[in-house]
C-alpha positions as CSV (number, residue, x, y, z in Angstrom):
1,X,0.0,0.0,0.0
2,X,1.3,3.2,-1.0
3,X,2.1,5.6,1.9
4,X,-0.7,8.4,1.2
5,X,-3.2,5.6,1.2
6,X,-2.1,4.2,4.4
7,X,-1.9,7.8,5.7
8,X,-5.8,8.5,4.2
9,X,-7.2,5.7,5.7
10,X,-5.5,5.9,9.1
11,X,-6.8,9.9,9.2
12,X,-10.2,8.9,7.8
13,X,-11.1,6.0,10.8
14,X,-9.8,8.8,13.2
15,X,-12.2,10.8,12.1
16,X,-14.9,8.8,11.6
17,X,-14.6,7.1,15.1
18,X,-13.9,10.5,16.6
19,X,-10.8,10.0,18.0
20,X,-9.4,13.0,16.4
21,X,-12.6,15.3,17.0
22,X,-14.4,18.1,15.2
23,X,-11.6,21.0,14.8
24,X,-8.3,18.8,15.3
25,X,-5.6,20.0,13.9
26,X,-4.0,18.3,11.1
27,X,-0.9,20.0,10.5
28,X,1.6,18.7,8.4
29,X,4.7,18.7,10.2
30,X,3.0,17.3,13.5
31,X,0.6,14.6,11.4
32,X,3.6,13.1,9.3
33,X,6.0,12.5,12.1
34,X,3.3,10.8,14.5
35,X,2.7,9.1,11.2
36,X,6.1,8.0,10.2
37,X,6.2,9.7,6.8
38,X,7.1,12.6,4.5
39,X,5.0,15.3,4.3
40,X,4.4,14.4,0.6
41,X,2.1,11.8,1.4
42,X,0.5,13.3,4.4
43,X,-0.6,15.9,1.8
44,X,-1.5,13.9,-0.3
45,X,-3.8,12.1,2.1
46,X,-5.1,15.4,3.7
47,X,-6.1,16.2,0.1
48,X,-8.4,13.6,-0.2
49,X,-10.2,14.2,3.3
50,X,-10.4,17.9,2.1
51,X,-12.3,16.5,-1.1
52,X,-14.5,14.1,1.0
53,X,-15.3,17.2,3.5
54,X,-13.9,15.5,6.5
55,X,-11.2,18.4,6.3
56,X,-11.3,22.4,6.2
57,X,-9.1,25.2,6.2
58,X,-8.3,26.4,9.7
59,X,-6.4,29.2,10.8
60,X,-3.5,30.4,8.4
61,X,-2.7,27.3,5.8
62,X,-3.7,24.4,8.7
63,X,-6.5,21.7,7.8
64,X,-8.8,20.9,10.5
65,X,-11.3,18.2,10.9
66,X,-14.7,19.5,9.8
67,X,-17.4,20.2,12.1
68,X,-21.8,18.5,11.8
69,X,-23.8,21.1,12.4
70,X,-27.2,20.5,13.1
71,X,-28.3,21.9,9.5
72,X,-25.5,19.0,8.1
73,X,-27.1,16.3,9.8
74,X,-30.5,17.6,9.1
75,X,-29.4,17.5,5.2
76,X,-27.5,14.6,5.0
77,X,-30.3,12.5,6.4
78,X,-32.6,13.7,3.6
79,X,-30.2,12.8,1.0
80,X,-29.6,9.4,2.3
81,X,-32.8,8.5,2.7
82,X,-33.4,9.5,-1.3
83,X,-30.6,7.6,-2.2
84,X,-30.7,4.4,0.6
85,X,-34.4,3.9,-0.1
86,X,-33.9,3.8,-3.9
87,X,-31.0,1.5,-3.4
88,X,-33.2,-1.1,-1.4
89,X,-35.9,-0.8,-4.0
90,X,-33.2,-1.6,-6.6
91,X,-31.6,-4.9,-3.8
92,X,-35.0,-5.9,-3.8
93,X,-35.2,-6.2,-7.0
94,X,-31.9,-7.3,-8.1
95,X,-30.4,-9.1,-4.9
96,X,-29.6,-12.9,-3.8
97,X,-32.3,-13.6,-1.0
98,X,-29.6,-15.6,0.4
99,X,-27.6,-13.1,1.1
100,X,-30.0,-10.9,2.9
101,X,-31.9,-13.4,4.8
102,X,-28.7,-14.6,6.4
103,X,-27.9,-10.7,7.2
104,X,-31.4,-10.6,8.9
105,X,-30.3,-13.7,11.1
106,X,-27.2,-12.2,12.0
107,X,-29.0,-8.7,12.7
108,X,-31.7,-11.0,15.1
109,X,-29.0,-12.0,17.1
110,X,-27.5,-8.7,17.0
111,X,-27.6,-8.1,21.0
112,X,-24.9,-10.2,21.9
113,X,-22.9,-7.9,19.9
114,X,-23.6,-4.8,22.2
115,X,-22.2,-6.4,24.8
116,X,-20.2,-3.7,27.2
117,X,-17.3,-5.4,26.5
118,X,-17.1,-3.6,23.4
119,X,-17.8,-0.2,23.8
120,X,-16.8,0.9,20.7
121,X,-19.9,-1.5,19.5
122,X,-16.5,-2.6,16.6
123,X,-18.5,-5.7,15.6
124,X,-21.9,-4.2,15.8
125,X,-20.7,-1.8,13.0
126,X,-18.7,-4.4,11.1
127,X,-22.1,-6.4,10.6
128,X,-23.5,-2.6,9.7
129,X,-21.0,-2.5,7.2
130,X,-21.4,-5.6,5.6
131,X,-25.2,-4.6,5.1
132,X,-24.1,-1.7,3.2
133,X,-21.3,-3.8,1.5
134,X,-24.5,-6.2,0.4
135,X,-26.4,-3.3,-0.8
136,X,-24.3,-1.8,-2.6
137,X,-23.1,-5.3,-4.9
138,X,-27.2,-6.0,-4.8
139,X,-28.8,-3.3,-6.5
140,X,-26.0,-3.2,-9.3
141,X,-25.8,0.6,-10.0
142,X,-22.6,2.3,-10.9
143,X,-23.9,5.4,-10.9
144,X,-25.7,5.5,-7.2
145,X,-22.9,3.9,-5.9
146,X,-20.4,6.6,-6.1
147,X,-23.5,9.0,-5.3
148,X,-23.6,6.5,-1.9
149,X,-19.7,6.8,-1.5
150,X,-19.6,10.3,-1.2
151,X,-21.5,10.0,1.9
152,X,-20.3,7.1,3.6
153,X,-17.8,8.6,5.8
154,X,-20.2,11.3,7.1
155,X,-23.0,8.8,8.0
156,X,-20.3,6.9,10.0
157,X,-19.6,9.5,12.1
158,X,-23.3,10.3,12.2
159,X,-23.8,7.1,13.5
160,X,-21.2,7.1,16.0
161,X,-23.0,10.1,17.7
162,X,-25.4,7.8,18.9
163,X,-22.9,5.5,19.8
164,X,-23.5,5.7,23.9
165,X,-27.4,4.9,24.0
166,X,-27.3,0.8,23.4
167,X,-31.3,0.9,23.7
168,X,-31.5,3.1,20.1
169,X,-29.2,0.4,18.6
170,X,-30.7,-2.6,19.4
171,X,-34.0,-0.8,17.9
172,X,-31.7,0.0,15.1
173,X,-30.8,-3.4,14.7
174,X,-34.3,-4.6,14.7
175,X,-34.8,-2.0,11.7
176,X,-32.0,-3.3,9.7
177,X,-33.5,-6.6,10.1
178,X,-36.8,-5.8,8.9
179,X,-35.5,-4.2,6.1
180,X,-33.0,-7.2,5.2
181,X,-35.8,-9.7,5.6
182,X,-37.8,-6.9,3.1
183,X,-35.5,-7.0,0.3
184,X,-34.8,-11.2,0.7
185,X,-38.7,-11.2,0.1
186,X,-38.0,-9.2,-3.1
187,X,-40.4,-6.5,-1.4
188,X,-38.8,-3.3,-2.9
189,X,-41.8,-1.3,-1.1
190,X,-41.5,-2.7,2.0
191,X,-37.7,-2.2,1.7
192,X,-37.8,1.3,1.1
193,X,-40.5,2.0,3.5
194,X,-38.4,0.7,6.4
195,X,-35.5,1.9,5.5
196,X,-37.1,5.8,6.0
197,X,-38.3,4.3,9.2
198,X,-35.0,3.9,10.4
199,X,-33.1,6.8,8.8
200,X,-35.8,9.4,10.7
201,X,-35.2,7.7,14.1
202,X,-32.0,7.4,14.2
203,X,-31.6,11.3,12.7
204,X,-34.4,11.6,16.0
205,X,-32.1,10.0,18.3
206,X,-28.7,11.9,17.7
207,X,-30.6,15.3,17.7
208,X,-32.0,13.7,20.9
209,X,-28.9,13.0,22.4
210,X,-27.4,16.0,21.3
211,X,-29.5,18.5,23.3
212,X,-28.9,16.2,26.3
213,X,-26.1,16.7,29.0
214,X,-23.7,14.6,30.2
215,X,-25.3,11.8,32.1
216,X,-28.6,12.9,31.8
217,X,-31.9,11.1,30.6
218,X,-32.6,11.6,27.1
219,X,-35.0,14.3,26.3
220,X,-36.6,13.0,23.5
221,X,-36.4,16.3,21.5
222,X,-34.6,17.9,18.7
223,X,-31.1,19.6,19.8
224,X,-30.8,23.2,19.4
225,X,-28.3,24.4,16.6
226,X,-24.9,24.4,17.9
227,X,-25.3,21.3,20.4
228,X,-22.5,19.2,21.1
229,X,-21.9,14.8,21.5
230,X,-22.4,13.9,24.7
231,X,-18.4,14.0,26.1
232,X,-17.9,16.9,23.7
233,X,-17.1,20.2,24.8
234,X,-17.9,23.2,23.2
235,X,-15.9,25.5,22.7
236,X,-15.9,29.3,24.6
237,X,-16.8,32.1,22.6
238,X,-19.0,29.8,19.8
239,X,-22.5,31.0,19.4
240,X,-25.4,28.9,18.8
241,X,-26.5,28.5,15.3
242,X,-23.2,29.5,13.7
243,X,-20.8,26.5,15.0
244,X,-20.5,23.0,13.8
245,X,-21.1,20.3,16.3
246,X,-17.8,20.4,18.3
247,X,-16.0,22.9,16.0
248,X,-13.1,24.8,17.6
């Protein structure tokens, strides 16, 4: 693997997992030594995030990882469920049943993988992944495939928001099955229909848990503009309404 791939993909599960948070740093000369590389490749890499929108321009020439506002979430959630609803329509369609009744077995059992041995929920996601991974092969369009790909990396840290609240994703789970069993049945309505279902409450739960404190109960209600995660400080001086979510 070239180095700037290595670098990109090391950077990009940072992100996504939040381990380097909304309005990191990436500076060069920092980023390539805790790296282990030339500054060739680490741009090269920051490049890429910049495309994908995981990066913006910071103070002076620095990059710094890119904010979710509550307008972001708001508008990626209606583009996914345009795009995610018509690609279950197409799985339905064009999919192995095999495939996706096994994935709604695996998505039944799915509690024993949000265990709190794993707070991360690593395999719970894995099996989220290979959903999207079955998906995408199933419903056999070039074309809304790289329209998907653009978003992938921002609906992974989406999802992550949610992360701390194992009751929403064991309801999630329960979604996913119902919309894996869906397209095994060939059911391209009911496929589409529950995959909407589950995009608005899961876009319901992060607003949710982003108007609640710390280690209180959630409210139930949409988060004000300029909320932060849960464990996320915001920063002084930001005004509500004009920051991303955690955006220094």
């Amino acid at each position: 693997m070239r180095a700037s791939e290595r670098v990109y993909a090391e950077l990009r599960e940072e992100i996504v997992s939040w381990r380097l948070e909304p309005g990191a740093e990436l500076a060069e000369v920092e980023q390539a030594e805790r790296l282990g590389v030339s500054r060739t490749p680490l741009r090269e890499a920051l490049g890429r995030l910049a495309a994908e929108g995981l990066a913006v321009p910071g103070r002076g020439r620095t990059l710094v990882v890119s904010g979710l506002a509550m307008t972001d979430l708001r508008q990626l959630f209606e583009l996914r469920e345009a795009l995610e609803t018509q690609a279950a329509r197409l799985a339905a369609r064009r999919g192995d049943p095999r495939v996706f009744a096994a994935l709604a077995e695996r998505f039944g059992a799915a509690s024993t993988l949000l265990e709190p041995a794993d707070p991360d929920r690593t395999a719970y996601y894995r099996l989220v992944e290979d959903l999207d991974a079955a998906l995408d092969e199933a419903m056999a369009s070039p074309y809304l495939l790289r329209a998907l790909g653009s978003l992938r990396a921002h609906v992974a840290r989406a999802r992550r928001l949610a992360h701390d609240n194992p009751d929403r994703l064991a309801r999630a789970a329960d979604e996913h099955r119902l919309i894996a069993e869906a397209i095994a049945d060939g059911d391209g309505t009911l496929a589409a229909q529950a995959t909407a279902v589950h995009l608005r409450a899961s876009l319901a739960t992060i607003l949710a848990s982003l108007a609640t404190p710390a280690g209180a109960a959630p409210a139930g209600d949409a988060a004000p503009a300029g909320a932060t995660p849960a464990g996320h400080a915001t920063p002084a001086g930001n005004e509500p309404g004009t920051e991303p979510v955690g955006a220094q």
